[in-house]
C-alpha positions as CSV (number, residue, x, y, z in Angstrom):
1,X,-9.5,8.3,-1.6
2,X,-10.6,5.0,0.2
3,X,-8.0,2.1,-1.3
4,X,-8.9,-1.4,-2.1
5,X,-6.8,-4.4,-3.0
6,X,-6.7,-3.8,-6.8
7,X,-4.9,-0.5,-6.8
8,X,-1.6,-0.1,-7.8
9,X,0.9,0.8,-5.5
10,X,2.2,3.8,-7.1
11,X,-1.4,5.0,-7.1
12,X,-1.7,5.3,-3.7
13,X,1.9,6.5,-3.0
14,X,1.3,9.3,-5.3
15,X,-2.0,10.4,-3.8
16,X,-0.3,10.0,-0.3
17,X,3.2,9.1,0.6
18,X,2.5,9.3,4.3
19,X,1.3,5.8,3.5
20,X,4.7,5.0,2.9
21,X,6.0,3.6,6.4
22,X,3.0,1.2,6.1
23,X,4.6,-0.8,2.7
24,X,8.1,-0.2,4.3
25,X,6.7,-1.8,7.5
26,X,5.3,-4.9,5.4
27,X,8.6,-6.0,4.1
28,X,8.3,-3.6,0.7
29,X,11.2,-1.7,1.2
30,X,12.5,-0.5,-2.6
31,X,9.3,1.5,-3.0
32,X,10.3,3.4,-5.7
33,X,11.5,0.5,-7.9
34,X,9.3,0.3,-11.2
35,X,8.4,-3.4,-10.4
36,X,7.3,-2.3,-6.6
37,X,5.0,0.6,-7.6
38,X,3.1,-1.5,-10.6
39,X,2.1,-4.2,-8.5
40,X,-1.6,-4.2,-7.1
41,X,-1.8,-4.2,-2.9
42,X,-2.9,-7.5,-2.9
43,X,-0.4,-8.9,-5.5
44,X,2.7,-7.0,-2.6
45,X,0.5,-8.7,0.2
46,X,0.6,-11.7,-1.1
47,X,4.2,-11.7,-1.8
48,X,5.0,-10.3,1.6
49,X,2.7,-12.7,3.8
50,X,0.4,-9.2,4.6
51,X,-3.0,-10.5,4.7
52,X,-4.5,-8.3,2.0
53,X,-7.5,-7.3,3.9
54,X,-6.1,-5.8,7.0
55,X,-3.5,-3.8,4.9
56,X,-6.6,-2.0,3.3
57,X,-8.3,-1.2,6.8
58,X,-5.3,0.3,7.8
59,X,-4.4,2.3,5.4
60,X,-7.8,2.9,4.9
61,X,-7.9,4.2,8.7
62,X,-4.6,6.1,8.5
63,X,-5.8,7.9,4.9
64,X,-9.4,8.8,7.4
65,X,-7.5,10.2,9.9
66,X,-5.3,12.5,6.9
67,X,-7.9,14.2,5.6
């Protein structure tokens, strides 16, 4: 899976929860609230102040190193 801004959440949680430290460590810390897991990364980046792009790399990165 390689993630890009315009997932949901809940997508990428469910194809990997070991990315979850990485929304915890953003500020996203009620991960399995409805509202939390519908909202596209760069809609939770933007509300967090995560700059969009670097949240992809890494996880992007991490989900490399996985598999």
């Amino acid at each position: 899976m390689v993630v890009t801004k315009n997932m949901v959440i809940g997508e990428i949680l469910d194809a990997d929860s070991s990315t979850a430290p990485f929304f915890i460590q953003m500020g996203m810390h009620c991960l399995g609230c409805p509202a939390s897991r519908g909202e596209s990364l760069e809609e939770a980046c933007a509300v967090h102040g995560v700059d969009a792009d670097e949240m992809v790399e890494v996880l992007n990165q991490h989900l490399a190193k996985q598999h």
